[in-house]
C-alpha distance (Angstrom), angle and dihedral (degrees) to the residues before:
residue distance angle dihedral
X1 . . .
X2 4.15 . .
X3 3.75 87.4 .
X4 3.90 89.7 61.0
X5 3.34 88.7 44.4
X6 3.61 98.9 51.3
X7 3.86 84.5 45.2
X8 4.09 95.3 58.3
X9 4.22 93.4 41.4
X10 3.82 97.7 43.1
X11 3.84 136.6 71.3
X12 3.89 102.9 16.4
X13 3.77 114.3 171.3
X14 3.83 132.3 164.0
X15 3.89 95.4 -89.8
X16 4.20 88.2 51.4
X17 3.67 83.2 54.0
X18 3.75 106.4 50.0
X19 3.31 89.9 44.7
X20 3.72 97.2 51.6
X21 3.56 85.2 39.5
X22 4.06 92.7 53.8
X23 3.66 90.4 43.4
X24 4.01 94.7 60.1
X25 3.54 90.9 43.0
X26 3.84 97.5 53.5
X27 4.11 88.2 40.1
X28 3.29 89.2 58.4
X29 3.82 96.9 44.5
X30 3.69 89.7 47.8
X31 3.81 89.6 56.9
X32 3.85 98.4 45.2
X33 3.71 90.2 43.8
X34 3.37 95.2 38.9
X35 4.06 98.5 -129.4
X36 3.31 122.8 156.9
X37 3.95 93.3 -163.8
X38 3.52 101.5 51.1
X39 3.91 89.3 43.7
X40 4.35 88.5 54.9
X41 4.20 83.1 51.3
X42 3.69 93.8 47.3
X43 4.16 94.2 48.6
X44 4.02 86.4 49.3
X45 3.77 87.1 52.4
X46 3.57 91.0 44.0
X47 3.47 93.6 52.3
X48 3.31 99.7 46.1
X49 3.45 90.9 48.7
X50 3.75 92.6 48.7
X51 3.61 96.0 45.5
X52 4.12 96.5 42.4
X53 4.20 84.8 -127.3
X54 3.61 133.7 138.2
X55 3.62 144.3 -152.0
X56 3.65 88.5 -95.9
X57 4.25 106.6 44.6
X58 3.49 109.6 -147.1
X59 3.35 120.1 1.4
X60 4.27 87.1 -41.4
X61 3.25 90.9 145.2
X62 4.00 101.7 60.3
X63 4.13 115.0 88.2
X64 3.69 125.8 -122.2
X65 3.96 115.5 -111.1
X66 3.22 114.1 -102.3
X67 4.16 115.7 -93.8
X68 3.40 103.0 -145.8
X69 3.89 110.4 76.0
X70 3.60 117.5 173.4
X71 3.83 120.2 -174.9
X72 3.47 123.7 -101.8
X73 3.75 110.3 -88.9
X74 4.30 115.3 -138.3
X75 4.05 99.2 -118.5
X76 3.49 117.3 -146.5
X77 4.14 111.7 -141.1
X78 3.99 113.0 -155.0
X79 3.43 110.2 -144.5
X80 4.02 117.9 -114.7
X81 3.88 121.0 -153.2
């Protein structure tokens, strides 16, 4: 229970915010208006802004190096006149 806790008091930056921010704001939309679809968008913001995730976990979005390195090759230049 302290870990969730610690989770929802610690790390708060801008994005967190706006998120958590847009999240209420379409919750409560979704309930006045009575929208179902708006109200599913709003509890993913919320969450995400609760949580401080992503779309893309932990680092998910980054790409792998490539695994075939080759050595660099000397190039020869020809000279043009």
């Amino acid at each position: 229970m302290t870990n969730i806790i610690q989770k929802l008091s610690s790390g708060w930056h801008l994005v967190r915010i706006l998120r958590t921010a847009l999240g209420l704001a379409a919750a409560v939309e979704a309930i006045r208006m009575h929208d179902w679809a708006i109200g599913l968008l709003g509890a993913i913001l919320l969450y995400q802004g609760l949580t401080d995730t992503g779309c893309c976990s932990a680092a998910g979005c980054a790409t792998a190096p490539p695994h075939n390195r080759q050595k660099a090759q000397d190039i020869t230049y020809e000279e043009i006149k």
